[in-house]
Backbone bond lengths (Angstrom), bond angles and torsions (degrees), N, CA, C in turn:
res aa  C-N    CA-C-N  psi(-1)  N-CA   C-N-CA  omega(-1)  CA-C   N-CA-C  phi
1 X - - - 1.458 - - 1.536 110.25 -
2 X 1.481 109.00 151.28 1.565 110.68 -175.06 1.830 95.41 -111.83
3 X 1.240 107.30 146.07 1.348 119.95 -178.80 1.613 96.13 -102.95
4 X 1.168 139.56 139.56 1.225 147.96 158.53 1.824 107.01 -92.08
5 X 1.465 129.40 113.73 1.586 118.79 148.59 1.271 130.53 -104.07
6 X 1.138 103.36 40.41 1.551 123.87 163.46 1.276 126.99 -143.45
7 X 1.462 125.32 153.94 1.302 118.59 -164.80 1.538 91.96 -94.18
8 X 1.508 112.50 151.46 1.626 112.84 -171.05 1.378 115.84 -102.93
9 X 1.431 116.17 24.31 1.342 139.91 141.40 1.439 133.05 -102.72
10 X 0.932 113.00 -49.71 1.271 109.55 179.05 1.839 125.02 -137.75
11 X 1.932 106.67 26.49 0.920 114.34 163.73 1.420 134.20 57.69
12 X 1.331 121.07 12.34 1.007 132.19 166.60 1.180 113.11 -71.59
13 X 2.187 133.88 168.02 1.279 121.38 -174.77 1.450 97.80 -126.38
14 X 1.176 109.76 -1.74 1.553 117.98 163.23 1.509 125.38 -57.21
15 X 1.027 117.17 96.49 1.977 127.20 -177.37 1.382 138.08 -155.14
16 X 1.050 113.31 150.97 1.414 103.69 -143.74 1.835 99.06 -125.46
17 X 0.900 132.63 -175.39 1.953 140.52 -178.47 1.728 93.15 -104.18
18 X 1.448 118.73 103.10 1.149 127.28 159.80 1.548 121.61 -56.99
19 X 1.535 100.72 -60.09 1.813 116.83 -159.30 1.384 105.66 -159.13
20 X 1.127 104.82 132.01 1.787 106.80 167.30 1.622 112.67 -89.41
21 X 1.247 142.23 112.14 1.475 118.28 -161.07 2.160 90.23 -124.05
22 X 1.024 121.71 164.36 1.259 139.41 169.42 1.191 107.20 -98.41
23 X 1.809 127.61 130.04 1.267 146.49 144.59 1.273 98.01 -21.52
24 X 1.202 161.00 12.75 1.385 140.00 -174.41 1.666 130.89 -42.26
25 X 1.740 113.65 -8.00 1.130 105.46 161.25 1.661 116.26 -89.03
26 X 1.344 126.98 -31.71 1.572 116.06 -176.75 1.846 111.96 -124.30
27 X 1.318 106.32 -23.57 1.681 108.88 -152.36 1.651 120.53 -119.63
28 X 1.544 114.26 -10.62 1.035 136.58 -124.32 2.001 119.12 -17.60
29 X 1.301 99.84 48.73 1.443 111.21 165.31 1.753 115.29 -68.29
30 X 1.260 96.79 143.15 1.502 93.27 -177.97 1.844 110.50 -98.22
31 X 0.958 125.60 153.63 1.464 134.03 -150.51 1.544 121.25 -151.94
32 X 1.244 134.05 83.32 1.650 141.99 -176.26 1.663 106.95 -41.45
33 X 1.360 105.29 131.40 1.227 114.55 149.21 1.279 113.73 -117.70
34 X 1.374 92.50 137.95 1.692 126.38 -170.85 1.424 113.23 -88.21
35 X 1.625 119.31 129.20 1.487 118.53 162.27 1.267 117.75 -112.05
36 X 1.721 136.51 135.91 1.017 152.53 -89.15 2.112 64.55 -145.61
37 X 1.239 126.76 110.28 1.351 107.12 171.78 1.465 120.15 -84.19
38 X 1.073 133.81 -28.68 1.690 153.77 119.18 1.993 99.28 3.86
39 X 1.081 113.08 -128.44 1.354 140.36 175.28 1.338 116.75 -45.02
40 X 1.871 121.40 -38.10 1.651 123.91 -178.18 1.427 97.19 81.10
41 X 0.903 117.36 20.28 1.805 114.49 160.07 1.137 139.48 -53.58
42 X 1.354 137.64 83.71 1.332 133.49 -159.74 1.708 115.64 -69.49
43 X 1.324 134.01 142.06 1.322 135.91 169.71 1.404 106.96 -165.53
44 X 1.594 109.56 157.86 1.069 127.18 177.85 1.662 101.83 -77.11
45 X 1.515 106.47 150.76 1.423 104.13 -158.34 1.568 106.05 -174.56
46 X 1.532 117.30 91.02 1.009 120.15 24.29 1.691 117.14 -87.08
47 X 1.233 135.24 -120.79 1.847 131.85 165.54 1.402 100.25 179.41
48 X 1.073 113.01 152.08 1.559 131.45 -175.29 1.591 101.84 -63.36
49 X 1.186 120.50 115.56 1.547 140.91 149.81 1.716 110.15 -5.97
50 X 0.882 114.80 125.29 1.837 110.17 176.87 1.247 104.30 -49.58
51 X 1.406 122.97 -67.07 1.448 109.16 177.57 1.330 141.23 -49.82
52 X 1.373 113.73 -12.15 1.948 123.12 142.28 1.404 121.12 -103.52
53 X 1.141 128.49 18.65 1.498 108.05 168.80 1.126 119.67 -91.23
54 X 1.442 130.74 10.90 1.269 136.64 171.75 1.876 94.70 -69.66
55 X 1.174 141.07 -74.02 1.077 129.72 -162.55 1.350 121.88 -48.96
56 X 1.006 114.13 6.75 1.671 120.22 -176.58 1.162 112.99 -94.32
57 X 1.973 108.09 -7.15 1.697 119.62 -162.21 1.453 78.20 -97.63
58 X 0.892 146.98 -12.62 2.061 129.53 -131.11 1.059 103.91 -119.09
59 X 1.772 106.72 82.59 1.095 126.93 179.39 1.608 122.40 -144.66
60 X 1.057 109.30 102.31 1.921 87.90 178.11 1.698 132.04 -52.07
61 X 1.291 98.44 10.92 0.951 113.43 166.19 1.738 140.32 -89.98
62 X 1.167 67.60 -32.21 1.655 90.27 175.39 1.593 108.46 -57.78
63 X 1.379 104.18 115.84 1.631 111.03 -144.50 2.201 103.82 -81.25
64 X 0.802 85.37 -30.12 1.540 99.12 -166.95 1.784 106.11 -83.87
65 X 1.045 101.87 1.45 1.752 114.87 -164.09 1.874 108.99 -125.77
66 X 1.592 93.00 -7.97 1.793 105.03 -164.33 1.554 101.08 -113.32
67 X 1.465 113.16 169.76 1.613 103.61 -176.87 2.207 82.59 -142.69
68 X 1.526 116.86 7.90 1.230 120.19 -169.52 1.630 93.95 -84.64
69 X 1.414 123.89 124.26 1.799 120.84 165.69 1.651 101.44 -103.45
70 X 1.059 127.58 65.85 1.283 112.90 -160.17 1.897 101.20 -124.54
71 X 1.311 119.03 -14.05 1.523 121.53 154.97 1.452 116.55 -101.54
72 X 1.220 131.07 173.81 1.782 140.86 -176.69 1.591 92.08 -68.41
73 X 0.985 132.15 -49.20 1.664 124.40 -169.06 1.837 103.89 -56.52
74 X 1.221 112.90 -40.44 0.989 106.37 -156.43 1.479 113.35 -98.12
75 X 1.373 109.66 -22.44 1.425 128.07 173.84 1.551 89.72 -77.38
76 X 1.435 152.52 -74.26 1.507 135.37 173.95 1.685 122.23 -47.86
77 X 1.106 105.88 -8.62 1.696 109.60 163.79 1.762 125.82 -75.33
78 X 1.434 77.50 -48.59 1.848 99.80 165.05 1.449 105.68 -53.13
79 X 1.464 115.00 -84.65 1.345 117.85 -178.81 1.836 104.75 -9.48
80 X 1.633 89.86 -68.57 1.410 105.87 -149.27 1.733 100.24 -59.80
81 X 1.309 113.68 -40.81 1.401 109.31 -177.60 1.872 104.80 -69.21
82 X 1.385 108.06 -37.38 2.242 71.16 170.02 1.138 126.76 -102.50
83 X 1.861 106.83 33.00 1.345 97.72 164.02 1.709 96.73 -100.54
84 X 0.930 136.70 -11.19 1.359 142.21 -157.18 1.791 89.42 -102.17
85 X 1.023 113.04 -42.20 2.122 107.96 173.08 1.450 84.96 -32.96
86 X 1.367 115.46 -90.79 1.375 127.41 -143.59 1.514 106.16 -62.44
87 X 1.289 128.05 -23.59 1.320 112.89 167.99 1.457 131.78 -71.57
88 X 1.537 101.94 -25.22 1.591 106.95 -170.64 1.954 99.48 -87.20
89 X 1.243 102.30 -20.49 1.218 94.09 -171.24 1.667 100.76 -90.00
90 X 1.525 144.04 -11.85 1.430 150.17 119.07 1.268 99.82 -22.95
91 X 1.500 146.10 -74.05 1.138 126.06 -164.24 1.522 123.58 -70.32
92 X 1.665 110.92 -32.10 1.244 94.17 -178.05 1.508 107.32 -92.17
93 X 0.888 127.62 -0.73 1.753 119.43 156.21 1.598 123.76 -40.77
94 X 1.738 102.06 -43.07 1.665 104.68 175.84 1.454 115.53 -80.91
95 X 1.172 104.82 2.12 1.947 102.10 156.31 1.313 125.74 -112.71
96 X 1.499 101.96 -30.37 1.678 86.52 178.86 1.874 97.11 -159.63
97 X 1.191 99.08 149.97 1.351 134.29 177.51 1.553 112.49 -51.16
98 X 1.613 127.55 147.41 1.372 95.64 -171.40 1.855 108.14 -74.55
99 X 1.026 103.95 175.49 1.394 126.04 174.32 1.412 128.19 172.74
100 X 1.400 143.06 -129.16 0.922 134.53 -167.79 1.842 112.01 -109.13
101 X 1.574 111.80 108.83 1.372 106.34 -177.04 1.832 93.14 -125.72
102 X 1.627 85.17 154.63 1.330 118.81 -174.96 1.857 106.39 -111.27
103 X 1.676 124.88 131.86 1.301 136.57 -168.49 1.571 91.44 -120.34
104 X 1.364 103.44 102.34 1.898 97.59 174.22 1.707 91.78 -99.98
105 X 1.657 97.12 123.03 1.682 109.75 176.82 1.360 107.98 88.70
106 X 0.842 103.72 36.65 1.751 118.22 -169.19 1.460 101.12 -53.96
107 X 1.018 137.62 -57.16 1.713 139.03 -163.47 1.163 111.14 112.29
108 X 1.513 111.07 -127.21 1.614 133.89 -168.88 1.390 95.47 -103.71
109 X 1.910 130.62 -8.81 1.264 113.29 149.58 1.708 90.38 117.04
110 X 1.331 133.41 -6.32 1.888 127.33 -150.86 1.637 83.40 -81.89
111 X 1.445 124.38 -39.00 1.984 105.97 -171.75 1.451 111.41 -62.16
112 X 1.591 112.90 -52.01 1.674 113.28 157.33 1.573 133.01 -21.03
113 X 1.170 99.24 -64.73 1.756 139.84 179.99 1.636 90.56 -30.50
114 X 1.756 101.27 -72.13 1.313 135.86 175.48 1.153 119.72 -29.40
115 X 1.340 105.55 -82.31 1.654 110.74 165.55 1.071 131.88 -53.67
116 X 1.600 118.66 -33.92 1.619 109.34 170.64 1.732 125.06 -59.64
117 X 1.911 95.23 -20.79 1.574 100.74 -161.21 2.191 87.62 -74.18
118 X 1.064 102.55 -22.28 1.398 96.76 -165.04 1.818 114.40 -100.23
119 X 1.872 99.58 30.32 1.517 112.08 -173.50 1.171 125.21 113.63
120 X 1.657 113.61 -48.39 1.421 109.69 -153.96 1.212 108.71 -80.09
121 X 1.682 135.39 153.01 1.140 142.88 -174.99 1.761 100.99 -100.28
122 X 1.503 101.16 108.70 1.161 132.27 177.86 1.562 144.04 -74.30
123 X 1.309 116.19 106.88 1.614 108.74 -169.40 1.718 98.18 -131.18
124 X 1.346 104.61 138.48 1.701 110.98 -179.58 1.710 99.46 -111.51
125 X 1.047 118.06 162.94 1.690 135.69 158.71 2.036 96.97 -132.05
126 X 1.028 95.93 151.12 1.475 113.72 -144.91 1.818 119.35 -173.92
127 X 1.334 123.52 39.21 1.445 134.93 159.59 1.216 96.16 12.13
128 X 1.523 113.33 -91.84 1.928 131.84 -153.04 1.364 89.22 -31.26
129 X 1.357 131.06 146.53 1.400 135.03 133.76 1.687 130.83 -52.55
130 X 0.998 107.08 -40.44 1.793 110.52 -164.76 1.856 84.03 -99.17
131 X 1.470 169.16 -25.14 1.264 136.91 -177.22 1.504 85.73 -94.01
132 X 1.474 131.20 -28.03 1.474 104.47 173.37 1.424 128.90 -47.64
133 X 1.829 102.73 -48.98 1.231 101.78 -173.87 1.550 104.44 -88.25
134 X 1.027 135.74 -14.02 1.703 119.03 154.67 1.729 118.24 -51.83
135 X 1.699 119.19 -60.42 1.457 111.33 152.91 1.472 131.31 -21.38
136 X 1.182 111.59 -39.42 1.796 120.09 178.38 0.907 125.88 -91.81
137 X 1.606 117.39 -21.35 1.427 126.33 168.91 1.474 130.98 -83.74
138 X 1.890 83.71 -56.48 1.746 90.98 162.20 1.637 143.09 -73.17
139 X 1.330 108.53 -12.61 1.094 138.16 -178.32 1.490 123.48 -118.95
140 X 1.085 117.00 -32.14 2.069 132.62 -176.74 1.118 89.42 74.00
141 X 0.924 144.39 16.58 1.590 134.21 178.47 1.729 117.09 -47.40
142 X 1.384 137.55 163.64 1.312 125.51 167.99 1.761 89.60 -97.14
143 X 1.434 93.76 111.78 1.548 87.50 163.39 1.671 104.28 -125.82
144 X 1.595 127.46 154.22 1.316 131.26 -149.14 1.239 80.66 -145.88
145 X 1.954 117.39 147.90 1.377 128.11 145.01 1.736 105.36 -79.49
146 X 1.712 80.00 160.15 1.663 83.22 -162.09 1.682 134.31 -62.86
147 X 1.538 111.28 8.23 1.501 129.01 161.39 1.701 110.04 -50.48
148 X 1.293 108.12 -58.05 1.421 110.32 164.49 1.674 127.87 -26.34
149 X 1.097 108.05 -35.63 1.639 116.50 177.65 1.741 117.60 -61.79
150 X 1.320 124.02 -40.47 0.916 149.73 176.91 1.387 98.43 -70.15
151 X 1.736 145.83 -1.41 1.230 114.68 -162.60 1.575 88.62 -161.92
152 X 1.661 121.58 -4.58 1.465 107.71 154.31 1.283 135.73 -72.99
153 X 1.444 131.26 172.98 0.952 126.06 -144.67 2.193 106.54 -88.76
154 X 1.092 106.52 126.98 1.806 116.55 -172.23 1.872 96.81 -48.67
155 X 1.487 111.74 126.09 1.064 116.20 172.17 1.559 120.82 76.59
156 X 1.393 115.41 9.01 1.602 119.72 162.54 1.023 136.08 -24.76
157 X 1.458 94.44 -56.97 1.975 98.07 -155.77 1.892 100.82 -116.42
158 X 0.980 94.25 174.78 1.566 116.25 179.08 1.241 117.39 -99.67
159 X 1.584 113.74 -50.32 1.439 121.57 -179.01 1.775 106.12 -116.22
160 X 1.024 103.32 133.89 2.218 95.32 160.01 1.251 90.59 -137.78
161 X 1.477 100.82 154.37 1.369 115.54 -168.29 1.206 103.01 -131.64
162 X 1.736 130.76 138.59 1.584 123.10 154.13 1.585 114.63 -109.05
163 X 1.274 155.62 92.75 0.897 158.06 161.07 1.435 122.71 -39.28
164 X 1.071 120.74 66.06 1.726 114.84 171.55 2.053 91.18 64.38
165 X 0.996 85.68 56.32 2.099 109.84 169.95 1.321 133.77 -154.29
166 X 1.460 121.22 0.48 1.316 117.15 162.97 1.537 102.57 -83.12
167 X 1.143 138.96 -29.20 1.250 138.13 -171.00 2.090 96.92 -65.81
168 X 0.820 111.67 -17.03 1.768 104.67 -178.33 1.335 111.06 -101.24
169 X 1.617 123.58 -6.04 1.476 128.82 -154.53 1.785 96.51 -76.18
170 X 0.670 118.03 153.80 2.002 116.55 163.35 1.259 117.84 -76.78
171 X 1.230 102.30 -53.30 1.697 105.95 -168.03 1.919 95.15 -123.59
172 X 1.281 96.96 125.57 1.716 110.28 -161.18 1.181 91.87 -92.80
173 X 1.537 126.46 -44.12 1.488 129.54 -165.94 1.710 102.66 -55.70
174 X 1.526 91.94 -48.59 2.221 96.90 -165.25 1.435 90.49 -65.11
175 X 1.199 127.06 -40.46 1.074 117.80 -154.35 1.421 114.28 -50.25
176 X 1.750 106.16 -63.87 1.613 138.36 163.81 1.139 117.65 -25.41
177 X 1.429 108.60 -45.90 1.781 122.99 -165.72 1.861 94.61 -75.76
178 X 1.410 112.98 -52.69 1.894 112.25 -179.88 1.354 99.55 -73.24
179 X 1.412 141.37 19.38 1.221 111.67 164.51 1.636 103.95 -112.28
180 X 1.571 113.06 -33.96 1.503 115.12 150.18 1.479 125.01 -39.51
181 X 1.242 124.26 -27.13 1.348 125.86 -179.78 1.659 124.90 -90.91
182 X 1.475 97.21 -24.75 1.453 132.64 170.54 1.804 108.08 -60.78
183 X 1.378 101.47 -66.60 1.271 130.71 -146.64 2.013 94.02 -69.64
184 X 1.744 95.74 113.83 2.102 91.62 162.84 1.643 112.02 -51.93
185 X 1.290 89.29 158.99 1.564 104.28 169.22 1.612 109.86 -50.19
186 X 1.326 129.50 142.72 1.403 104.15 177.74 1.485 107.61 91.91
187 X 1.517 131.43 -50.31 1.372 122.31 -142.47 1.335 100.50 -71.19
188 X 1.498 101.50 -160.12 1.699 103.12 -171.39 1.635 118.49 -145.65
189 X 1.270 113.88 137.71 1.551 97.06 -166.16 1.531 111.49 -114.22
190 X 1.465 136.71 134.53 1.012 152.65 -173.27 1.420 133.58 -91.16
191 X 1.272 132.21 66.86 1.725 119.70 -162.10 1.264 113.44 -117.26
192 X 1.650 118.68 117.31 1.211 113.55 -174.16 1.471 109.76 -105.34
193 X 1.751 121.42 127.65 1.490 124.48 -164.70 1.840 99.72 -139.78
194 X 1.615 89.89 144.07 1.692 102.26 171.56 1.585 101.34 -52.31
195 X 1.400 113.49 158.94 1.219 125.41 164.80 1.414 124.75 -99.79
196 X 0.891 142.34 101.66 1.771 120.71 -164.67 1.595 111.68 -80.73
197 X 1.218 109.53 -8.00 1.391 127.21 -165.31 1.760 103.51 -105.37
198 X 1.588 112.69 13.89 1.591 113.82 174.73 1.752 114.09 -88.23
199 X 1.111 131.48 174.90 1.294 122.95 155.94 1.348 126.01 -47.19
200 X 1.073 125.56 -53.64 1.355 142.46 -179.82 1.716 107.96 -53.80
201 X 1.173 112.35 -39.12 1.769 114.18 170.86 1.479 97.19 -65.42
202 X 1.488 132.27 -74.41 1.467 112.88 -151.46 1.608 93.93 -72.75
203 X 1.474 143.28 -37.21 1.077 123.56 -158.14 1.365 93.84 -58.65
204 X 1.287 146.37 -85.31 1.513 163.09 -160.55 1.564 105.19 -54.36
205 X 1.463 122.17 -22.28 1.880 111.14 178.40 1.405 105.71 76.55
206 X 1.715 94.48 -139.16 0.947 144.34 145.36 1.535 130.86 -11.00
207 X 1.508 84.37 -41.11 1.257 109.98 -146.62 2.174 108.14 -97.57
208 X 1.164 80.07 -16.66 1.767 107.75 -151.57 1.766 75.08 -78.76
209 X 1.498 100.54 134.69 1.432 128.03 -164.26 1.591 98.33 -98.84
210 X 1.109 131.38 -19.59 1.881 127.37 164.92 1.583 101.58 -58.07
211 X 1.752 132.13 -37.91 1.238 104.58 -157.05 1.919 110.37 -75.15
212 X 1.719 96.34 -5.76 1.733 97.24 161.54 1.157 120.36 50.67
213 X 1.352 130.18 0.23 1.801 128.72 164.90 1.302 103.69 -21.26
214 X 1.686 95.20 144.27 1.051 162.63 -77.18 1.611 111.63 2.01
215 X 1.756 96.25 -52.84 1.432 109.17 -153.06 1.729 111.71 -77.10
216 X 1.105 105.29 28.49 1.936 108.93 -173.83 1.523 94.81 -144.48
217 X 1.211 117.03 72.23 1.786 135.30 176.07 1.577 120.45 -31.93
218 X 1.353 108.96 -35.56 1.376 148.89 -176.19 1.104 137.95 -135.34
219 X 1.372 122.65 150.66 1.517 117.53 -164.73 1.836 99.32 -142.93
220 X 1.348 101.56 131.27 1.396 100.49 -162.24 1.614 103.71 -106.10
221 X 1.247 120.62 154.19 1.185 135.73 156.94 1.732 125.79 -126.27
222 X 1.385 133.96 141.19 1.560 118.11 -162.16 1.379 100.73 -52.07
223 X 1.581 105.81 -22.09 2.207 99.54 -168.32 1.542 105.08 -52.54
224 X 1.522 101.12 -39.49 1.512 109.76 -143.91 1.676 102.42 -109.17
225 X 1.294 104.85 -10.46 1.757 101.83 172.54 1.845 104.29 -90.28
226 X 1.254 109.22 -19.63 1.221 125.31 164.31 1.526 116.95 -46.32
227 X 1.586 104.61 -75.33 1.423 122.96 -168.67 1.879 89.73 -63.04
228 X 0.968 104.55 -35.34 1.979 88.99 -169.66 1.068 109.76 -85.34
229 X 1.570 136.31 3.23 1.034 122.48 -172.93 1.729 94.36 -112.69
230 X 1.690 126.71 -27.47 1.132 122.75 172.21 1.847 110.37 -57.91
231 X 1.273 111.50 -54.83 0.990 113.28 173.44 1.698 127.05 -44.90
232 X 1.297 121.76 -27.66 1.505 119.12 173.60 1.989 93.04 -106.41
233 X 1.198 114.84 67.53 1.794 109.95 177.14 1.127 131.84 39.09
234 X 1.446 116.95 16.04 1.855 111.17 -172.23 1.873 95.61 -101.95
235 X 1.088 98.74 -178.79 1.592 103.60 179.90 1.451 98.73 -152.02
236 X 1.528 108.78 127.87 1.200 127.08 171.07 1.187 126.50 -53.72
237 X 1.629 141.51 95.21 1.504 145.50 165.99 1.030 131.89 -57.53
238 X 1.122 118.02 -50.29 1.593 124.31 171.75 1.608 98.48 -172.75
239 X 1.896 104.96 167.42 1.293 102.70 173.59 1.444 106.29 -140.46
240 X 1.242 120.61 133.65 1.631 126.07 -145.84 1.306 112.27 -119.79
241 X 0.989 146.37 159.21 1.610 126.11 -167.83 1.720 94.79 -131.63
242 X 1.615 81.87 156.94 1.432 107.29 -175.95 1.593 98.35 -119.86
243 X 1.396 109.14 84.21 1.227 124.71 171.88 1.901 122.38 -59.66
244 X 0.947 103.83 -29.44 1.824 103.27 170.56 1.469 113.47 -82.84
245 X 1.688 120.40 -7.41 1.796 117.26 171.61 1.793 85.90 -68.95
246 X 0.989 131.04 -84.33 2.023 127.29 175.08 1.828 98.98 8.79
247 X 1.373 117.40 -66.51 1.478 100.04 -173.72 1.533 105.18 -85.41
248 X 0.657 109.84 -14.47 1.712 91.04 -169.54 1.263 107.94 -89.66
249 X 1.457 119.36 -42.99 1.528 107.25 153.43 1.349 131.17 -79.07
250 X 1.086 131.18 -2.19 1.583 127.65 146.50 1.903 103.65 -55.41
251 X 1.291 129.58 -49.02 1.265 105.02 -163.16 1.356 104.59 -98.62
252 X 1.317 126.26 4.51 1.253 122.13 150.27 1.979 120.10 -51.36
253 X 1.396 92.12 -62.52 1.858 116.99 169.04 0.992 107.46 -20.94
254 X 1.256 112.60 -63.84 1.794 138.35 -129.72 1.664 72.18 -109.23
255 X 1.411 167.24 20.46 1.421 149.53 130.56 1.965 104.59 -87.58
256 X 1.145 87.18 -50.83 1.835 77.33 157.35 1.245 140.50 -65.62
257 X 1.045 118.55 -46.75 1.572 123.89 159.95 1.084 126.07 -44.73
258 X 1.455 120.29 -50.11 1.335 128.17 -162.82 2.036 106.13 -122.50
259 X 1.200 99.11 4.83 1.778 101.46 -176.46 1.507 115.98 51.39
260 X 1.276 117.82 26.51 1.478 116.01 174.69 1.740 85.19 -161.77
261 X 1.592 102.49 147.10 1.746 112.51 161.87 1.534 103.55 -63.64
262 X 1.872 100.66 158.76 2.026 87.98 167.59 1.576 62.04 -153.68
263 X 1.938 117.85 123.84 1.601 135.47 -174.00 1.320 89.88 -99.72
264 X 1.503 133.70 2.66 1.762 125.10 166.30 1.553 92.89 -93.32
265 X 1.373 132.35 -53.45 1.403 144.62 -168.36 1.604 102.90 -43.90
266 X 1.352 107.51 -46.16 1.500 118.74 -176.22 1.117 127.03 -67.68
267 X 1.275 108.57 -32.33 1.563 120.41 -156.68 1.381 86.86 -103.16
268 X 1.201 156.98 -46.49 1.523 157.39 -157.44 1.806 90.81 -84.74
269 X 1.117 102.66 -63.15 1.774 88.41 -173.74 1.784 118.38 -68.43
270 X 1.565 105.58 -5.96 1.325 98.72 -176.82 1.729 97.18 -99.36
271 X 1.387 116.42 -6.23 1.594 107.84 163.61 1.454 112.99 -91.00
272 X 1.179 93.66 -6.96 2.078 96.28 171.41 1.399 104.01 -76.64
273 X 1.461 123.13 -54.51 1.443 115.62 -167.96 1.591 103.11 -75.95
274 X 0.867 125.21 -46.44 2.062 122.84 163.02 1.851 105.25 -30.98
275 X 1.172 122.19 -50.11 1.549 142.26 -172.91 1.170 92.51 -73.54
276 X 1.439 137.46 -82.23 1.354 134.17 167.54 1.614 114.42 -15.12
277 X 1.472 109.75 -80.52 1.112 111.02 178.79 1.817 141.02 -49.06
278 X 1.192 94.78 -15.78 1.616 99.19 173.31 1.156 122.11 -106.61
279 X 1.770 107.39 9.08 1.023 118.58 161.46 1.922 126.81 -125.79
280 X 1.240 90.58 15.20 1.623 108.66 161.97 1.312 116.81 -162.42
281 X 1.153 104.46 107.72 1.449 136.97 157.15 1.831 114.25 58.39
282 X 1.706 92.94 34.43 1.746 92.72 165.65 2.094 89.54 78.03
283 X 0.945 124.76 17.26 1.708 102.95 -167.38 1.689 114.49 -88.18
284 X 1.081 103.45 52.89 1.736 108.26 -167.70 1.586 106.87 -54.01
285 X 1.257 117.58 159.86 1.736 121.23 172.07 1.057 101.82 -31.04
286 X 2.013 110.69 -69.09 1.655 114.59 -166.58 1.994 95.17 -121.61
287 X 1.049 97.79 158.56 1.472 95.02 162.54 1.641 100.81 -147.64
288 X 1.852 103.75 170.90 1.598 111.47 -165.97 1.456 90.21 -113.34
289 X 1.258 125.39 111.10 1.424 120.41 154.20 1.313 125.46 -81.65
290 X 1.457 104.87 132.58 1.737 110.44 -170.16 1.658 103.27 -112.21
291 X 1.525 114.17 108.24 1.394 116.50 -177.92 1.579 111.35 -108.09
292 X 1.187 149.45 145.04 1.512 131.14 132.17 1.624 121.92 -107.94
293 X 0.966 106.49 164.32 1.669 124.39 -167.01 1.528 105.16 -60.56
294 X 1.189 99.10 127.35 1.838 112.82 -167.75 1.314 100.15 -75.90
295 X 1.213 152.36 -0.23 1.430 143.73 132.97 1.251 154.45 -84.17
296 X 2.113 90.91 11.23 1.373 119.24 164.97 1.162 117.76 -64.31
């Protein structure tokens, strides 16, 4: 295990024991989250060493990494992922025109897939071995492990997107800095992150299936996806919610909590935190923050 004594925003060594939460999707190891007393930065703390956090992925379950619909989690993931194609690609239409976008953590490649069918010239980065090479096979897609970043061309793309993937990155700063270097003048950047600060976090605790230990390094809040994104030159545009993460992580919760799914349990508390949220302060389950580079 790696101990962090600094906060990975704003570097302070001041921190305190947030939450003890359980692996409850693969390991059931228990795992500290850390608060940043400075900033309120949430992170896992200490976190599995790069060279073991791969086993924390090795699961056929692991929904974003699988192409199997053959249990309720995964058959409501599906759903949810092509209703969410067509929405994200609705949103980024009202900023920019098609052209050249970049998917860091792309998956099995279907948002790519998506966008190329509707113009845009398509490139994924994608770690896992096996949804990369499903992306390339099933799709021809250009999909790259993440060495590639370091060696495309400065100012490429128009759009990059992280989908519920900065929260797994190690180092947030490098990360930020290659997507600034990536990113055209003008372009626009896309990151969609759990909220810990939604209804659905305090109702569920502990319990609430976004905080994803091991494999979710970090835990975001708008304060603090804010401050990290000012800090590497981007500027916050707006932040938009992804109102269908509310059910899907409610009935994720609600299998931990209670050791059985309940798809009424889910759906009522994931219209509570939607209800919640549009009525305090934007705090949806997940939301998509849309930033571009403050020297565009």
């Amino acid at each position: 295990m790696e101990k962090l004594n600094q906060c990975p925003i704003c570097s302070s060594i001041e921190q305190s024991g947030f939450l003890k939460i359980a692996d409850y999707f693969l390991t059931n190891e228990l795992f500290t989250i850390a608060k940043c007393k400075n900033c309120g930065f949430l992170f896992t703390n200490p976190r599995p060493l790069s060279s073991e956090i791969s086993k924390y992925y090795q699961s056929q379950d692991y929904l974003s990494h699988n192409t199997n619909n053959s249990n309720l989690f995964s058959k409501v993931y599906s759903i949810a992922r092509n209703f969410s194609l067509r929405k994200k690609h609705s949103l980024i239409s009202k900023f920019a025109k098609p052209g050249s976008i970049l998917d860091i953590g792309c998956g099995t490649g279907e948002f790519l897939n998506f966008m190329r069918g509707k113009g845009w010239d398509s490139i994924g980065i994608e770690p896992a071995e096996n949804p990369r090479n499903f992306a390339r096979n099933s799709y021809s897609l250009e999909v790259y492990d993440e060495q590639k970043l370091d060696v495309l061309s400065s100012g490429r793309f128009d759009v990059i997107t992280l989908w519920h993937v900065l929260e797994h990155v190690p180092d947030l700063d490098q990360r930020l800095q290659q997507i600034k270097r990536l990113l055209a003048s003008g372009g626009v950047l896309l990151i969609a992150l759990p909220n810990h600060e939604s209804w659905d976090a305090d109702y569920y605790k502990s319990y609430w299936a976004a905080w994803d230990v091991p494999r979710h390094l970090y835990h975001f809040s708008q304060q603090t996806i804010n401050l990290l994104l000012d800090k590497n030159d981007f500027s916050l545009i707006s932040a938009i919610p992804m109102k269908m993460d509310a059910y899907y992580i409610s009935l994720l919760s609600e299998k931990y909590k209670a050791g059985k799914s309940s798809v009424f349990k889910a759906i009522f508390n994931g219209y509570r935190s939607n209800y919640s949220a549009k009525r305090n302060l934007n705090n949806y389950s997940s939301l998509i923050y849309l930033a571009k580079n403050q020297n565009s």
